[in-house]
VEXROTI-982294 format. One line per field, with one value per residue (C-alpha): residue number from 0; chain; x, y, z. Coordinates in steps of 0.001 Angstrom, whole numbers, plus 500000, padded with zeros to 6 digits. Layout:
# residues N
pos c(NUM  ...)
unit c(A  ...)
u c(X  ...)
v c(Y  ...)
w c(Z  ...)
This chain:
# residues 382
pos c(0  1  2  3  4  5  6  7  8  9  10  11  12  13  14  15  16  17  18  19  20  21  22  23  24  25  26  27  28  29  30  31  32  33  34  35  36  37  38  39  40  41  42  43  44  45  46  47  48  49  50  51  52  53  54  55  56  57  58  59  60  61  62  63  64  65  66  67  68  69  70  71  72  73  74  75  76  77  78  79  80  81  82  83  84  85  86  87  88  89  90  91  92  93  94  95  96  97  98  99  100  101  102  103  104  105  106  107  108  109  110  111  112  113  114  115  116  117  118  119  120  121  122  123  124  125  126  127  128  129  130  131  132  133  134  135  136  137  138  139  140  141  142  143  144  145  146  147  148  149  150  151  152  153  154  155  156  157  158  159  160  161  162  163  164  165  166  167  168  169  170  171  172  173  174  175  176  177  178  179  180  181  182  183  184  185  186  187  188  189  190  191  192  193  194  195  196  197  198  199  200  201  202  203  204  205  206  207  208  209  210  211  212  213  214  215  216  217  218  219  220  221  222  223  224  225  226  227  228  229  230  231  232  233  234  235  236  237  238  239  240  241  242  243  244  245  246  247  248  249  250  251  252  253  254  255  256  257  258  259  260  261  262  263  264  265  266  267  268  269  270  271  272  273  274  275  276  277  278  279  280  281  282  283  284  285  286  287  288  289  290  291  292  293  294  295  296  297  298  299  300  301  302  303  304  305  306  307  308  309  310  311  312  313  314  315  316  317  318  319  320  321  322  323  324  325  326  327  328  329  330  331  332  333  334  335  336  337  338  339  340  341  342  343  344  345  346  347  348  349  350  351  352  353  354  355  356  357  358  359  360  361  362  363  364  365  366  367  368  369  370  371  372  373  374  375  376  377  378  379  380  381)
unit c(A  A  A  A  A  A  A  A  A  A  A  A  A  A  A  A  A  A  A  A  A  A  A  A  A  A  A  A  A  A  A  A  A  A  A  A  A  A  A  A  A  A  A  A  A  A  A  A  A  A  A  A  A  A  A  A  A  A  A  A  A  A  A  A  A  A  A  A  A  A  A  A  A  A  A  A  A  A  A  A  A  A  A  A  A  A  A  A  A  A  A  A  A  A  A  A  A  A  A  A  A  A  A  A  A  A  A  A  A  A  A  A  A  A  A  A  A  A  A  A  A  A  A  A  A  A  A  A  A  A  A  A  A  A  A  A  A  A  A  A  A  A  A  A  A  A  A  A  A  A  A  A  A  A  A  A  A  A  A  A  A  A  A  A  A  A  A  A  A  A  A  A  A  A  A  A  A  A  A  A  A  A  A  A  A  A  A  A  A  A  A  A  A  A  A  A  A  A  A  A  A  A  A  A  A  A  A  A  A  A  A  A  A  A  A  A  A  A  A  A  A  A  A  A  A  A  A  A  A  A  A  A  A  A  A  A  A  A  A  A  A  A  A  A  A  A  A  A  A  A  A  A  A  A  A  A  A  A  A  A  A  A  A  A  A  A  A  A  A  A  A  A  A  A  A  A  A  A  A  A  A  A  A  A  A  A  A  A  A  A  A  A  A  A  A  A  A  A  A  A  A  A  A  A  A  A  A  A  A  A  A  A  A  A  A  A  A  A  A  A  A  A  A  A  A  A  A  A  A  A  A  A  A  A  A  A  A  A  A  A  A  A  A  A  A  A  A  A  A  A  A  A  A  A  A  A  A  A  A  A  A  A  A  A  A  A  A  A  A  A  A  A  A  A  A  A  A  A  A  A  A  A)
u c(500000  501247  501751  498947  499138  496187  497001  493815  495543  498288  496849  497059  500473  499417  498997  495216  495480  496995  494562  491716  493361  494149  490240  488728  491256  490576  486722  486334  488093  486129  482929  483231  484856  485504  489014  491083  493832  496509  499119  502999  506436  508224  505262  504490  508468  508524  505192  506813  510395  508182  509425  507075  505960  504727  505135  502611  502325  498873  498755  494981  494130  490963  490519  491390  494257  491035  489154  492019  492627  489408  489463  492635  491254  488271  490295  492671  495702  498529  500382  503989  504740  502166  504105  504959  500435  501837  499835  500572  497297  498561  501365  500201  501336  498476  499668  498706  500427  503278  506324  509319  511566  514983  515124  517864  520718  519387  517677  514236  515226  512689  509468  506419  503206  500334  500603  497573  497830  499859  502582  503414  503355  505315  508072  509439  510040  514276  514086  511891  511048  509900  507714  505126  501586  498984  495123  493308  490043  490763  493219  495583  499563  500266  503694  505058  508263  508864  509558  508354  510563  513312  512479  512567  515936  517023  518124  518184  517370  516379  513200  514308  517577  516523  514682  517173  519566  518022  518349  521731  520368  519728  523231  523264  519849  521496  524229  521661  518961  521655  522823  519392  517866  521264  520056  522585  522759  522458  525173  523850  522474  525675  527840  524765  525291  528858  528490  526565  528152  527526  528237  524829  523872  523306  525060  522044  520276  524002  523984  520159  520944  524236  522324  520117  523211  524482  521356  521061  521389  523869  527075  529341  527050  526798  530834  531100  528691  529930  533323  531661  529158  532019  530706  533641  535797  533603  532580  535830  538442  538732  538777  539547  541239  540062  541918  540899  537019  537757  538937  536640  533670  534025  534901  531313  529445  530808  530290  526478  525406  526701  525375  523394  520395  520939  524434  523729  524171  527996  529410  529851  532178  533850  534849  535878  537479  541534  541108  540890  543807  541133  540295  537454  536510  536524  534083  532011  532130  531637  528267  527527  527111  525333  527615  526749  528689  531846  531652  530358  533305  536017  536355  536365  539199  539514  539159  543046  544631  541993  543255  541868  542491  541683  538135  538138  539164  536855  534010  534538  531461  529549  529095  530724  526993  527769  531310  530563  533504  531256  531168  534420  534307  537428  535531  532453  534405  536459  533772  531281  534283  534704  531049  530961  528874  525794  526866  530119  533377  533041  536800  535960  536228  533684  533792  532037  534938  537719  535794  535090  539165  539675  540518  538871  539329  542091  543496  540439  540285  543952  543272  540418  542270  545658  543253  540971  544074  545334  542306  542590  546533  545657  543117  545624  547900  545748)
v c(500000  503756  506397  508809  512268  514648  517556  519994  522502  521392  523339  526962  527830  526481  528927  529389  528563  525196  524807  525178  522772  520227  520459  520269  516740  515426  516380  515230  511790  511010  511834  509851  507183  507030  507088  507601  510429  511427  514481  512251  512871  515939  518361  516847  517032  520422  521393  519112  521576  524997  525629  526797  524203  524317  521089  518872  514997  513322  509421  507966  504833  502437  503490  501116  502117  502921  504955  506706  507141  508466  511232  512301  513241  514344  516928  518076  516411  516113  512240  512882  509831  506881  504189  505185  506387  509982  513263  516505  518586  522539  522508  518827  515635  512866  509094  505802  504243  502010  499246  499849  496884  497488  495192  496720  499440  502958  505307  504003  500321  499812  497499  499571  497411  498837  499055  498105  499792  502692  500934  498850  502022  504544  501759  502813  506018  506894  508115  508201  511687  511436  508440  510641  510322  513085  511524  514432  513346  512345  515109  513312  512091  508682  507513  503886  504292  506791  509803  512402  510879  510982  514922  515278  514727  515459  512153  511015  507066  504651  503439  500152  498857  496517  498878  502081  500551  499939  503742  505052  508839  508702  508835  512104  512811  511966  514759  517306  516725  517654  520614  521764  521106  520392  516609  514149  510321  508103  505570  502106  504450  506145  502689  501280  505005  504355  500560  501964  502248  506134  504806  504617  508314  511093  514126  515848  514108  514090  518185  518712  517239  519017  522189  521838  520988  524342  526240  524302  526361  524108  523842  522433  519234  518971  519204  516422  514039  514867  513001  510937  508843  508718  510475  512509  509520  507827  510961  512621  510614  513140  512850  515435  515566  516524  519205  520809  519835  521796  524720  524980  524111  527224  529704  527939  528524  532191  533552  532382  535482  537583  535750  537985  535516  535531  534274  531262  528486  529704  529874  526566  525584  529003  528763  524967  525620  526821  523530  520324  518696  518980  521610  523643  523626  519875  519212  521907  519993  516652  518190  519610  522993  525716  528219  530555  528470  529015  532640  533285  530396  529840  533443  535064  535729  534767  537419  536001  539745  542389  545628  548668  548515  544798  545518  548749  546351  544203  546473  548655  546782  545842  546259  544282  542854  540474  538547  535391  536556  538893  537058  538098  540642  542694  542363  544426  546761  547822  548183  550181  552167  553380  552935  549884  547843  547760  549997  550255  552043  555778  556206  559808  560262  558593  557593  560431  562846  561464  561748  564623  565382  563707  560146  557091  553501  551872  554966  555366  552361  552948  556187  554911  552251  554592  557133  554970  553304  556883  557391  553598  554201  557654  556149  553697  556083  558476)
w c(500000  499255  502055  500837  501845  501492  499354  498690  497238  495097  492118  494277  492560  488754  486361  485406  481604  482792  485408  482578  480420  483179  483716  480258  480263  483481  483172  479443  480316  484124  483039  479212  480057  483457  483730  486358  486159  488103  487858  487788  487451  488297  489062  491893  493507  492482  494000  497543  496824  496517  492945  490239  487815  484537  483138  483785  482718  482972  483285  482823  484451  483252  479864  476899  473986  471469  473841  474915  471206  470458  473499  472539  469265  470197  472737  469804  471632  468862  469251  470321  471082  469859  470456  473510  474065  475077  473633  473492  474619  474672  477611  478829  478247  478186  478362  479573  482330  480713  481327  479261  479107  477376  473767  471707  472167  471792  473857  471178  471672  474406  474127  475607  477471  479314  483254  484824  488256  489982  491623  488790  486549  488908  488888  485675  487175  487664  491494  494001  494278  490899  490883  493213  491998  492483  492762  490700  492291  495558  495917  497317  496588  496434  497224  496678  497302  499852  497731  500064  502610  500469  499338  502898  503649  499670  498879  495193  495626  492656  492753  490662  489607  486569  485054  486381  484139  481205  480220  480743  480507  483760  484893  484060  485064  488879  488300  486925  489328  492604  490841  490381  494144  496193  496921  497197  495860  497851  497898  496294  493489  493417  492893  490742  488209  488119  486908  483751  480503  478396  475345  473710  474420  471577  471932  471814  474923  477061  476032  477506  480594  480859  480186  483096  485505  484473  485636  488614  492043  493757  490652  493501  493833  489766  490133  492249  490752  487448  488816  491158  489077  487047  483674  483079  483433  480606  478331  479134  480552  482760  487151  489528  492502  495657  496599  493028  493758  497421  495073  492832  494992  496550  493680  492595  495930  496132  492876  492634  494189  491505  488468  485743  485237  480908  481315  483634  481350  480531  484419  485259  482314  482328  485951  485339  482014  483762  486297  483714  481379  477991  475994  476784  472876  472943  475426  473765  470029  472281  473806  470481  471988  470293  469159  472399  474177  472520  471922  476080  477281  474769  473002  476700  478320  482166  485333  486616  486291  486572  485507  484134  480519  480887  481914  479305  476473  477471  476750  473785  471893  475053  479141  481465  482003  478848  479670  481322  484025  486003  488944  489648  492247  491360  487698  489472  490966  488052  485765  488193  488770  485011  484575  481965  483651  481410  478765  476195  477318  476583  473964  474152  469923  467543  463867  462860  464593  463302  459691  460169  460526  457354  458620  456499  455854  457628  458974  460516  462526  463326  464550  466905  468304  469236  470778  472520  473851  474672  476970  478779  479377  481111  482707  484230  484764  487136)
């Protein structure tokens, strides 16, 4: 039997289109066919975590594949993912509860069956706090394997190991989920992550988990699992040593106040990039970055000797505000100090000027350059 926990409200924080549409679902399906549904997956942690969610999956109980078929297009709900009976109904995601058993290599080579009831469905699930089940009806969250226990006291713990295994994404799933709520793994699903081979994962799919590690809250704890469920061993061949995890842990820790929100993705591997044996630019064409990522990490320059006419180089074209190595508090200080924070250093001669004393073409860029250079070295010199 699942711990239940009575949960009235669990919809006071949802945004009132979803609301509607988790209605005109939920409604459409109990009343026509009498199905049971239930809110799964991640909404329900988050909602436990007091993070806003917006992505909600709905998994409907009782009804057979035709019916479900047939209210899916009678609702409008676009297939996603047929074989797998998932729907795509404006934000939602509409399935039927389903076993996935592993039958070739591949994140697709899995044979998909109907689940019958809730525990056998929620098994599938990676971790516990993500195999939660909210009872739409009943308002109520149903909990088979001690999820909200395990939110409680921010443990990551798979729920099964046979089927944990059978989709090696979830390895990285581990790493990204600490960085992104500060939980740690607990230690059989720590040894079990670092028994499973990477080798069958698209770049794509490693890069999208990667991508939510580096907007996670807590970078030190997606540094530490990224070495200690041994991915960047196996992507990599990369480990880290202790005292540099000590290091860099808290450069990580420290600069997260100072972040600018837009350049969050970038920090992590910027701050890493002076601390590991490969190239920055490799692991960026290994992810298969987008090309962001190597203007924002590789292009830029680090914060190791902040000077004045290194922060007013820095920002003839732009403000401070866009180079990844703002967190650097000498960085800050510099550029509030000649007032490039958010805005382009002022060379104190324009194009136009200089035209307008008869420079053009090349001697007109020179000219810039030697004056604006001019200004910085004074600048310096004061």
């Amino acid at each position: 039997m699942p711990t239940i926990k009575p949960f009235s409200n669990f919809f006071s924080q949802t945004d009132s289109h979803i609301l509607q549409n988790i209605k005109t679902v939920t409604d459409y399906l109990t009343q026509n066919y009498s199905a049971k549904c239930y809110i799964v997956g991640g909404a329900i942690r988050d909602r436990m975590l007091g993070y806003e969610c917006k992505d909600y999956d709905i998994e409907c109980f009782g009804i057979s594949v035709n019916d479900f078929e047939t209210a899916m297009d009678h609702l409008g709900a676009q297939g996603v993912g047929k074989s797998f009976f998932v729907y795509k109904y404006h934000d939602l995601d509409i399935s039927l509860p389903r076993i996935e058993k592993k039958i070739a290599k591949g994140h697709r080579g899995f044979e998909v069956s109907l689940a019958r009831e809730e525990k056998e469905a929620s098994k599938r699930r990676d971790f516990t706090i993500n195999a939660l089940m909210y009872d739409i009806q009943n308002e109520q969250i149903l909990d088979f394997w001690n999820g909200l226990e395990d939110i409680e006291h921010k443990i990551l713990r798979v729920v099964d190991k046979v089927t944990f295994v059978e989709d090696s994404l979830r390895v990285l799933r581990a790493m990204q989920f600490a960085a992104r709520f500060g939980f740690k793994v607990e230690e059989k699903s720590c040894r079990l992550c670092q028994s499973i081979s990477l080798d069958d994962l698209p770049k794509e799919r490693i890069f999208r988990e990667f991508e939510k590690m580096f907007m996670g809250t807590y970078l030190h704890y997606g540094l530490y699992y990224l070495f200690a469920l041994g991915i960047g061993e196996q992507l990599y061949n990369e480990r880290m040593e202790k005292k540099t995890f000590i290091f860099l842990s808290k450069i990580l820790q420290q600069s997260q106040k100072y972040f600018v929100e837009k350049l969050r993705p970038y920090y992590f591997l910027f701050i890493c990039k002076e601390y590991f044996s490969i190239d920055i630019k490799e692991v960026l064409d290994r992810l298969r970055a987008p090309s962001s990522y190597y203007k924002k990490i590789v292009e830029s320059p680090a914060p190791n000797n902040v000077t004045i006419p290194f922060i007013a180089n820095l920002s003839l074209k732009e403000g401070i505000i866009e180079y990844v190595g703002n967190y650097h508090p000498t960085v800050i200080s510099v550029a509030k100090k000649l007032d490039v924070w958010d805005k382009p250093f002022d060379r104190g001669v324009t194009p136009a000027v200089l035209m307008a004393e008869g420079f053009s073409g090349k001697e007109l860029g020179d000219e810039l350059d030697r004056r604006t250079q001019e200004k910085i070295k004074s600048l310096k010199e004061k």
